[in-house]
N, C-alpha and C positions, 0 to 999 in steps of 0.2 A: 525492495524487501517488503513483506508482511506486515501483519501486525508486531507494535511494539506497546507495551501498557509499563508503567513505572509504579502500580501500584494500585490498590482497589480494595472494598467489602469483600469480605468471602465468609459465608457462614457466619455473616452478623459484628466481622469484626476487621479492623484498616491492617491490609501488611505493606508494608513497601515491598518493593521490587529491586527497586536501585538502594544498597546500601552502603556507609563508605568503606566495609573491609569488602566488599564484592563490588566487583564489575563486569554487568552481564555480556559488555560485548569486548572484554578483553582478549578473548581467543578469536576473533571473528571480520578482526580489522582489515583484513590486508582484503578479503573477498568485497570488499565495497570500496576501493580505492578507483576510485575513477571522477571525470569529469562532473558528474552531478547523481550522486548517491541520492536516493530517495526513500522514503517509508512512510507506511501507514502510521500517525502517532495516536493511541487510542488511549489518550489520557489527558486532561483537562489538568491545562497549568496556571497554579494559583500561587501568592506568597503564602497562605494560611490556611491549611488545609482544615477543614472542620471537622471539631471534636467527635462529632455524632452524624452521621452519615445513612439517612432513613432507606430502608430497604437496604437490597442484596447489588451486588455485580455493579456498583457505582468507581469510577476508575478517576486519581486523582494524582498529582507531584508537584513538590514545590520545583524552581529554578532551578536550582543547584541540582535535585536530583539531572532532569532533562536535559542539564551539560553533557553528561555525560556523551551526547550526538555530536555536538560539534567538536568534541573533546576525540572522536575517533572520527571524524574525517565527514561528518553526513552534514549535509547542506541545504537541503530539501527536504519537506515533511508535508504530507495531506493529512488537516484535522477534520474534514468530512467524512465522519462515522457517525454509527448509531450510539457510539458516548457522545458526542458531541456538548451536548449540554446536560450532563450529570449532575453537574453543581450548579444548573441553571443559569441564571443570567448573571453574576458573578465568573463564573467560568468560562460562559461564553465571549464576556469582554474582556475576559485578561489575558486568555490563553496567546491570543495574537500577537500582542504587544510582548509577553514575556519572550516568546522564541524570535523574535525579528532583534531586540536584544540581545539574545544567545548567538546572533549573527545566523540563522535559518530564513532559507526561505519556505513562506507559507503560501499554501494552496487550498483552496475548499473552506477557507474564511467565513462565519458569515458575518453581512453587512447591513449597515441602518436601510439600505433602497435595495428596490427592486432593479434592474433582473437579480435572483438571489443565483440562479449559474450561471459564469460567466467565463473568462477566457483571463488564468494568470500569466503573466508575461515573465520567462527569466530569460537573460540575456547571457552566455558563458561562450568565451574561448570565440568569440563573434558570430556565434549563432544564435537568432533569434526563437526562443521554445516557447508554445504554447500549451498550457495545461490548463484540463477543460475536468472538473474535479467535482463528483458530486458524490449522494449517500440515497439509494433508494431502501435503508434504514432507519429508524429512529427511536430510540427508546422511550422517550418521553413528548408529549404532543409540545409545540411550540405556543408561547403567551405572544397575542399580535404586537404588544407595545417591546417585544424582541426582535435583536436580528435577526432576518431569518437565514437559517441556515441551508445551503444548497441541500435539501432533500426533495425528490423528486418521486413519484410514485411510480413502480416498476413499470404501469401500463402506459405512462408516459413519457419514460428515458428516451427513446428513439425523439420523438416527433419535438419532446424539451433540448434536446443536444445537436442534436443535427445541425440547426441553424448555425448555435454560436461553433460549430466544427467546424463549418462553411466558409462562417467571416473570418475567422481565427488563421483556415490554412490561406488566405488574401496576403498577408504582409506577416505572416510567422514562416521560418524554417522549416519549423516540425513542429506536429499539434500530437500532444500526448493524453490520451481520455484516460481519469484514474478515477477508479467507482467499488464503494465499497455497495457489497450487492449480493443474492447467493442465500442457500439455502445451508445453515450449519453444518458441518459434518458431512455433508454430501459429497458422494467424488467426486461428478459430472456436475457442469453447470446446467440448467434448464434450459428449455427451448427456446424461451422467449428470452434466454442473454444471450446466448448464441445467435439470433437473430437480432438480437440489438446491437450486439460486437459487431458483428458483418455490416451491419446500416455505417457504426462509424468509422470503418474503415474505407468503406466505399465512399465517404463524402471528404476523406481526406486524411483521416486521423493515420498517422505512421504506428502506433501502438494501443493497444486497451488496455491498462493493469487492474488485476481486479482482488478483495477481498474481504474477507466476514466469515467467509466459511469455516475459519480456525484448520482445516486442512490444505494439499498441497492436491491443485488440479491439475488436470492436464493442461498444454500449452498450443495454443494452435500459430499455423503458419496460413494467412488468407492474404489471398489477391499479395498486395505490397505491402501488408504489414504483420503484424504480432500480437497474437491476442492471451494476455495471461488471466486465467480466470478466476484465479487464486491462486498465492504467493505463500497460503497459510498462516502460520503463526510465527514470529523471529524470537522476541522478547515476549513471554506472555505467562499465565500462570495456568500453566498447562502443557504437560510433555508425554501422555499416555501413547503407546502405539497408533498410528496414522496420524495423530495429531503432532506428536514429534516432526515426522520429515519435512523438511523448511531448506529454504537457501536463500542464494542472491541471483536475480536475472538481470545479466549482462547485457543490453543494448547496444550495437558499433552502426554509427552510421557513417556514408562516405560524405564527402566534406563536398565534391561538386558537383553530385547527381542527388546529394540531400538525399539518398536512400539506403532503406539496411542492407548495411554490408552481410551482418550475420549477427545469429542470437548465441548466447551462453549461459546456462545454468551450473551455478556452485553449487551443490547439493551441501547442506550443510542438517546439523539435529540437534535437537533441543534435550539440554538437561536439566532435572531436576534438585540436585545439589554441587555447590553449596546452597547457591539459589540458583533458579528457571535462569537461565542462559545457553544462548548456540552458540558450537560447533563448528569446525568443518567438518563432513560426516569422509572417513576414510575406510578403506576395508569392507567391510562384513556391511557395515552401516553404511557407507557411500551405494555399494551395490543396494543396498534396499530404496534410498531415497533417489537415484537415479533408475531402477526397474520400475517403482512406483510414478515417476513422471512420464517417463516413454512409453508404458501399458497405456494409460490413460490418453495423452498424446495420439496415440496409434489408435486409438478404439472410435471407432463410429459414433458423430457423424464428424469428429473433429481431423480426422486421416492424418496427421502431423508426426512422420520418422524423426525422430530424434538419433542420436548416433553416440555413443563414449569416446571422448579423447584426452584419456588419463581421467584422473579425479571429477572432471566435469562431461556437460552434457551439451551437445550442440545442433545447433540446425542451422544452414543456408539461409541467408537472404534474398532481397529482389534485385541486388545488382545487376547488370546489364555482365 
Protein backbone atom coordinates (compact mmCIF):
# COMPACT_ATOMS: atom_id res chain seq x y z
CA UNK A 1 0.00 0.00 0.00
CA UNK A 2 0.59 3.81 -0.12
CA UNK A 3 0.79 6.37 2.16
CA UNK A 4 -1.03 5.93 5.46
CA UNK A 5 -0.88 9.27 7.94
CA UNK A 6 -3.00 8.98 11.39
CA UNK A 7 -3.17 12.65 11.68
CA UNK A 8 -1.30 16.05 11.26
CA UNK A 9 -1.39 20.32 11.21
CA UNK A 10 -3.59 21.43 8.61
CA UNK A 11 -4.19 25.09 8.27
CA UNK A 12 -2.63 25.76 11.55
CA UNK A 13 -4.53 23.29 13.66
CA UNK A 14 -4.01 19.03 14.86
CA UNK A 15 -6.86 16.64 13.42
CA UNK A 16 -6.64 13.06 13.93
CA UNK A 17 -7.32 10.79 11.33
CA UNK A 18 -7.86 7.70 13.29
CA UNK A 19 -10.85 8.20 15.65
CA UNK A 20 -12.53 5.75 17.79
CA UNK A 21 -16.22 6.00 16.18
CA UNK A 22 -14.28 5.79 12.68
CA UNK A 23 -12.07 3.34 11.28
CA UNK A 24 -10.38 4.05 8.19
CA UNK A 25 -9.54 0.79 7.13
CA UNK A 26 -12.68 -0.98 8.09
CA UNK A 27 -13.93 -1.55 4.51
CA UNK A 28 -10.57 -2.45 3.09
CA UNK A 29 -9.35 -5.46 5.11
CA UNK A 30 -9.77 -8.35 3.17
CA UNK A 31 -7.64 -6.52 -0.06
CA UNK A 32 -4.36 -6.79 2.17
CA UNK A 33 -4.75 -10.20 3.64
CA UNK A 34 -1.88 -12.02 2.69
CA UNK A 35 1.60 -13.23 3.85
CA UNK A 36 3.21 -9.79 4.63
CA UNK A 37 1.03 -6.70 3.94
CA UNK A 38 3.19 -3.66 3.91
CA UNK A 39 2.77 0.33 3.81
CA UNK A 40 4.20 3.35 3.80
CA UNK A 41 3.42 4.81 7.60
CA UNK A 42 3.75 8.60 7.27
CA UNK A 43 3.24 9.58 10.80
CA UNK A 44 5.59 9.75 13.74
CA UNK A 45 4.53 7.65 16.76
CA UNK A 46 4.59 9.22 20.15
CA UNK A 47 2.70 8.73 23.64
CA UNK A 48 2.24 12.54 23.84
CA UNK A 49 1.53 14.36 21.18
CA UNK A 50 2.36 18.15 21.53
CA UNK A 51 0.01 20.66 22.29
CA UNK A 52 1.41 23.16 19.78
CA UNK A 53 2.92 22.02 16.74
CA UNK A 54 5.04 25.04 14.77
CA UNK A 55 4.41 25.14 11.18
CA UNK A 56 2.05 23.39 8.70
CA UNK A 57 1.87 19.60 7.34
CA UNK A 58 3.59 18.14 10.61
CA UNK A 59 2.03 14.40 10.87
CA UNK A 60 1.73 12.71 14.33
CA UNK A 61 -0.31 9.52 16.49
CA UNK A 62 -0.37 8.17 19.66
CA UNK A 63 -0.17 4.03 19.90
CA UNK A 64 -3.39 3.19 20.27
CA UNK A 65 -4.27 5.37 17.42
CA UNK A 66 -1.61 3.15 15.03
CA UNK A 67 -3.22 -0.29 16.23
CA UNK A 68 -5.32 0.20 14.39
CA UNK A 69 -2.60 -1.82 11.48
CA UNK A 70 -2.02 -4.70 13.22
CA UNK A 71 -5.65 -4.63 14.32
CA UNK A 72 -6.47 -5.43 10.48
CA UNK A 73 -4.10 -7.66 9.52
CA UNK A 74 -0.77 -5.35 8.46
CA UNK A 75 2.52 -6.49 9.60
CA UNK A 76 5.03 -4.46 7.87
CA UNK A 77 5.46 -0.80 7.72
CA UNK A 78 8.41 1.60 6.17
CA UNK A 79 8.85 4.84 8.27
CA UNK A 80 11.30 6.29 5.68
CA UNK A 81 9.69 9.38 4.58
CA UNK A 82 9.98 12.88 4.24
CA UNK A 83 7.86 13.06 7.90
CA UNK A 84 10.25 11.21 9.21
CA UNK A 85 11.35 13.49 11.99
CA UNK A 86 8.32 16.03 12.30
CA UNK A 87 8.57 15.95 15.96
CA UNK A 88 12.31 15.76 15.79
CA UNK A 89 14.32 13.79 17.79
CA UNK A 90 11.64 12.71 20.24
CA UNK A 91 9.70 11.17 17.27
CA UNK A 92 12.46 9.96 15.83
CA UNK A 93 13.29 7.63 18.92
CA UNK A 94 10.10 6.49 19.83
CA UNK A 95 8.48 5.84 16.68
CA UNK A 96 10.54 2.43 16.48
CA UNK A 97 10.10 1.15 19.63
CA UNK A 98 6.21 1.91 19.71
CA UNK A 99 5.38 -0.17 16.45
CA UNK A 100 7.82 -3.30 17.23
CA UNK A 101 5.36 -3.28 20.29
CA UNK A 102 2.28 -3.05 18.27
CA UNK A 103 3.93 -6.52 17.04
CA UNK A 104 5.04 -4.48 13.31
CA UNK A 105 7.74 -4.99 11.67
CA UNK A 106 9.87 -1.98 10.89
CA UNK A 107 11.85 -0.97 7.85
CA UNK A 108 13.79 2.39 7.03
CA UNK A 109 14.57 2.98 10.85
CA UNK A 110 17.00 5.33 11.56
CA UNK A 111 19.90 4.45 13.68
CA UNK A 112 22.72 5.81 16.18
CA UNK A 113 25.85 4.39 13.24
CA UNK A 114 26.43 4.51 9.93
CA UNK A 115 25.74 2.87 7.24
CA UNK A 116 22.23 4.85 7.70
CA UNK A 117 20.84 2.30 4.53
CA UNK A 118 20.95 -0.89 4.95
CA UNK A 119 19.41 -4.14 4.35
CA UNK A 120 16.14 -5.30 6.89
CA UNK A 121 15.79 -8.70 7.37
CA UNK A 122 12.16 -10.45 7.81
CA UNK A 123 11.93 -13.88 7.81
CA UNK A 124 7.95 -15.35 6.93
CA UNK A 125 6.53 -18.80 5.99
CA UNK A 126 10.74 -19.78 5.59
CA UNK A 127 11.53 -17.30 3.29
CA UNK A 128 14.27 -15.20 3.93
CA UNK A 129 13.14 -11.09 2.69
CA UNK A 130 15.33 -8.44 2.35
CA UNK A 131 14.20 -4.93 2.45
CA UNK A 132 16.52 -2.18 1.32
CA UNK A 133 14.32 1.08 2.46
CA UNK A 134 15.23 4.53 1.98
CA UNK A 135 13.68 8.47 1.47
CA UNK A 136 15.37 10.68 -1.24
CA UNK A 137 12.96 13.23 0.77
CA UNK A 138 13.12 15.16 3.72
CA UNK A 139 11.40 17.90 5.19
CA UNK A 140 13.49 18.99 7.82
CA UNK A 141 17.54 18.95 7.56
CA UNK A 142 18.96 16.37 10.08
CA UNK A 143 20.97 17.68 13.86
CA UNK A 144 24.49 15.39 13.48
CA UNK A 145 24.07 14.47 17.31
CA UNK A 146 20.66 12.45 15.63
CA UNK A 147 20.03 9.20 14.02
CA UNK A 148 20.41 9.54 10.88
CA UNK A 149 17.77 8.72 8.86
CA UNK A 150 18.11 6.71 5.57
CA UNK A 151 17.75 9.67 3.39
CA UNK A 152 19.74 9.62 0.34
CA UNK A 153 20.02 12.34 -2.38
CA UNK A 154 18.19 11.53 -5.60
CA UNK A 155 21.57 11.90 -7.59
CA UNK A 156 22.89 9.33 -5.44
CA UNK A 157 20.16 6.51 -4.92
CA UNK A 158 21.69 4.27 -7.71
CA UNK A 159 25.46 4.22 -6.76
CA UNK A 160 24.08 4.32 -2.42
CA UNK A 161 21.79 1.20 -3.10
CA UNK A 162 23.23 -0.97 -5.30
CA UNK A 163 25.92 -2.29 -3.13
CA UNK A 164 23.73 -3.07 -0.14
CA UNK A 165 21.15 -4.72 -3.29
CA UNK A 166 24.18 -6.82 -4.17
CA UNK A 167 25.06 -8.12 -0.61
CA UNK A 168 21.53 -8.47 0.44
CA UNK A 169 20.49 -10.77 -2.81
CA UNK A 170 23.96 -13.21 -1.38
CA UNK A 171 22.01 -14.96 1.59
CA UNK A 172 18.21 -13.35 1.22
CA UNK A 173 15.38 -15.06 -0.82
CA UNK A 174 14.15 -11.85 -2.27
CA UNK A 175 15.41 -8.29 -1.88
CA UNK A 176 12.51 -5.79 -2.01
CA UNK A 177 13.85 -1.92 -2.65
CA UNK A 178 11.03 0.54 -0.88
CA UNK A 179 11.71 4.31 -1.56
CA UNK A 180 9.70 7.07 -0.99
CA UNK A 181 10.84 9.34 -4.00
CA UNK A 182 8.91 11.42 -6.83
CA UNK A 183 7.71 14.42 -7.87
CA UNK A 184 3.94 15.47 -6.11
CA UNK A 185 1.19 14.91 -8.18
CA UNK A 186 2.96 13.99 -11.08
CA UNK A 187 1.79 10.98 -13.27
CA UNK A 188 4.86 9.74 -14.63
CA UNK A 189 7.95 9.13 -12.58
CA UNK A 190 11.18 11.04 -13.88
CA UNK A 191 13.79 9.81 -15.81
CA UNK A 192 16.36 9.47 -13.40
CA UNK A 193 13.78 6.94 -11.19
CA UNK A 194 13.13 4.99 -14.04
CA UNK A 195 16.63 4.66 -14.42
CA UNK A 196 17.40 3.97 -10.96
CA UNK A 197 14.46 1.28 -10.78
CA UNK A 198 16.11 -0.55 -13.73
CA UNK A 199 19.85 -0.29 -11.78
CA UNK A 200 17.94 -2.16 -8.86
CA UNK A 201 16.52 -4.54 -10.59
CA UNK A 202 19.41 -5.50 -12.61
CA UNK A 203 21.68 -6.00 -9.43
CA UNK A 204 19.01 -8.23 -8.02
CA UNK A 205 16.21 -6.58 -6.39
CA UNK A 206 12.72 -8.85 -7.20
CA UNK A 207 10.62 -5.47 -6.76
CA UNK A 208 10.80 -1.41 -6.39
CA UNK A 209 7.80 0.01 -4.37
CA UNK A 210 7.64 3.57 -4.62
CA UNK A 211 5.91 6.61 -3.08
CA UNK A 212 5.45 10.50 -2.12
CA UNK A 213 3.71 11.54 -5.03
CA UNK A 214 0.16 11.33 -3.26
CA UNK A 215 -0.94 9.97 -6.69
CA UNK A 216 -1.37 6.45 -8.32
CA UNK A 217 1.51 5.71 -11.12
CA UNK A 218 1.91 3.62 -13.65
CA UNK A 219 3.52 0.06 -12.88
CA UNK A 220 6.06 -1.40 -14.77
CA UNK A 221 7.19 -5.04 -15.67
CA UNK A 222 11.38 -5.02 -16.21
CA UNK A 223 13.72 -7.88 -16.93
CA UNK A 224 12.49 -10.30 -13.60
CA UNK A 225 10.82 -7.93 -11.68
CA UNK A 226 8.20 -5.14 -10.71
CA UNK A 227 8.61 -1.80 -10.34
CA UNK A 228 5.70 0.34 -8.60
CA UNK A 229 6.50 3.92 -8.75
CA UNK A 230 3.75 5.10 -6.78
CA UNK A 231 1.05 3.25 -4.82
CA UNK A 232 -0.36 6.98 -4.13
CA UNK A 233 -2.16 7.80 -1.14
CA UNK A 234 -4.22 4.70 1.19
CA UNK A 235 -5.06 6.63 4.45
CA UNK A 236 -4.43 10.25 4.04
CA UNK A 237 -6.03 13.69 4.29
CA UNK A 238 -6.76 14.09 0.86
CA UNK A 239 -9.38 12.35 -1.71
CA UNK A 240 -9.70 15.14 -4.48
CA UNK A 241 -9.89 13.56 -8.14
CA UNK A 242 -6.40 11.68 -9.29
CA UNK A 243 -5.47 11.94 -5.82
CA UNK A 244 -8.40 9.52 -4.66
CA UNK A 245 -7.36 6.41 -7.13
CA UNK A 246 -5.28 4.14 -4.70
CA UNK A 247 -5.16 0.23 -3.96
CA UNK A 248 -3.23 -2.68 -3.00
CA UNK A 249 -0.49 -4.34 -5.08
CA UNK A 250 -0.42 -7.85 -4.79
CA UNK A 251 3.00 -9.68 -5.19
CA UNK A 252 3.04 -13.92 -5.73
CA UNK A 253 6.10 -15.38 -5.86
CA UNK A 254 6.92 -19.14 -6.57
CA UNK A 255 8.33 -20.89 -3.73
CA UNK A 256 11.28 -22.88 -5.71
CA UNK A 257 12.50 -20.70 -8.55
CA UNK A 258 12.01 -17.78 -5.92
CA UNK A 259 10.55 -15.81 -8.90
CA UNK A 260 7.31 -13.76 -9.67
CA UNK A 261 4.84 -15.79 -10.34
CA UNK A 262 2.48 -12.75 -11.33
CA UNK A 263 1.42 -9.12 -10.16
CA UNK A 264 -2.14 -7.94 -8.98
CA UNK A 265 -3.59 -4.62 -8.44
CA UNK A 266 -6.93 -4.04 -6.08
CA UNK A 267 -7.97 -0.87 -7.39
CA UNK A 268 -9.44 0.66 -4.44
CA UNK A 269 -10.65 4.92 -3.71
CA UNK A 270 -10.47 7.12 -1.14
CA UNK A 271 -13.21 8.84 0.67
CA UNK A 272 -13.78 11.82 2.20
CA UNK A 273 -16.57 11.19 4.95
CA UNK A 274 -17.21 10.18 7.59
CA UNK A 275 -13.46 10.67 7.60
CA UNK A 276 -10.47 10.09 4.75
CA UNK A 277 -10.73 6.29 4.40
CA UNK A 278 -10.56 3.54 1.26
CA UNK A 279 -12.51 1.59 -0.43
CA UNK A 280 -12.71 -1.06 -2.81
CA UNK A 281 -13.26 1.09 -5.74
CA UNK A 282 -16.30 -1.05 -7.79
CA UNK A 283 -18.16 -0.11 -10.86
CA UNK A 284 -18.02 3.27 -12.44
CA UNK A 285 -15.05 3.98 -9.81
CA UNK A 286 -12.99 0.51 -10.21
CA UNK A 287 -13.24 1.30 -14.04
CA UNK A 288 -11.60 4.75 -13.46
CA UNK A 289 -8.79 3.63 -10.97
CA UNK A 290 -8.00 0.49 -13.01
CA UNK A 291 -8.11 2.67 -16.74
CA UNK A 292 -6.00 5.16 -14.80
CA UNK A 293 -3.21 2.44 -13.90
CA UNK A 294 -3.16 0.59 -17.28
CA UNK A 295 -2.98 4.16 -19.51
CA UNK A 296 -0.11 4.99 -17.43
CA UNK A 297 1.38 1.51 -17.41
CA UNK A 298 1.11 1.35 -21.24
CA UNK A 299 2.57 4.74 -22.01
CA UNK A 300 6.15 5.23 -22.95
CA UNK A 301 9.00 4.57 -21.98
CA UNK A 302 7.43 2.26 -19.23
CA UNK A 303 5.50 -0.26 -22.11
CA UNK A 304 3.81 -2.42 -19.15
CA UNK A 305 -0.12 -4.19 -20.52
CA UNK A 306 -1.92 -4.63 -17.71
CA UNK A 307 -5.15 -6.72 -18.29
CA UNK A 308 -8.91 -6.76 -16.16
CA UNK A 309 -9.83 -9.91 -14.49
CA UNK A 310 -13.03 -8.88 -12.69
CA UNK A 311 -12.56 -6.16 -10.08
CA UNK A 312 -8.75 -6.27 -10.22
CA UNK A 313 -5.81 -5.61 -12.53
CA UNK A 314 -3.10 -8.00 -13.69
CA UNK A 315 0.12 -8.65 -15.17
CA UNK A 316 2.28 -11.84 -15.88
CA UNK A 317 5.45 -12.58 -14.13
CA UNK A 318 9.05 -14.08 -14.91
CA UNK A 319 8.27 -17.57 -14.34
CA UNK A 320 9.86 -19.95 -16.63
Amino acid sequence: MGDIMFGGTFNGRFVPQAVPEHDPLADVEALFASDLPLANLETTVVDDIPKELPGNLRFAATPDQVALLPAHGLTAVTIANNHANDLDRPGVDETPGHLAELGLHVIGAARPEEPRVRVDTIEVRGWKLGFVAATAKLNRGQKKADPPIPFVDPDDLGDTLVPVIEAAKADHDLVIVVLHWGTQYDDAPSRWQITAAHRFIDAGAAAVIGHHPHVLQGIERYHDGVIAYSLGNFVFQNAMPRVRDTGVLRLAFEREARCLDRAVFHPAIERRSPIHHPEPAKGRDGDEVATRLITLSKAKPLGTTWTREGDDVVVAGSCP
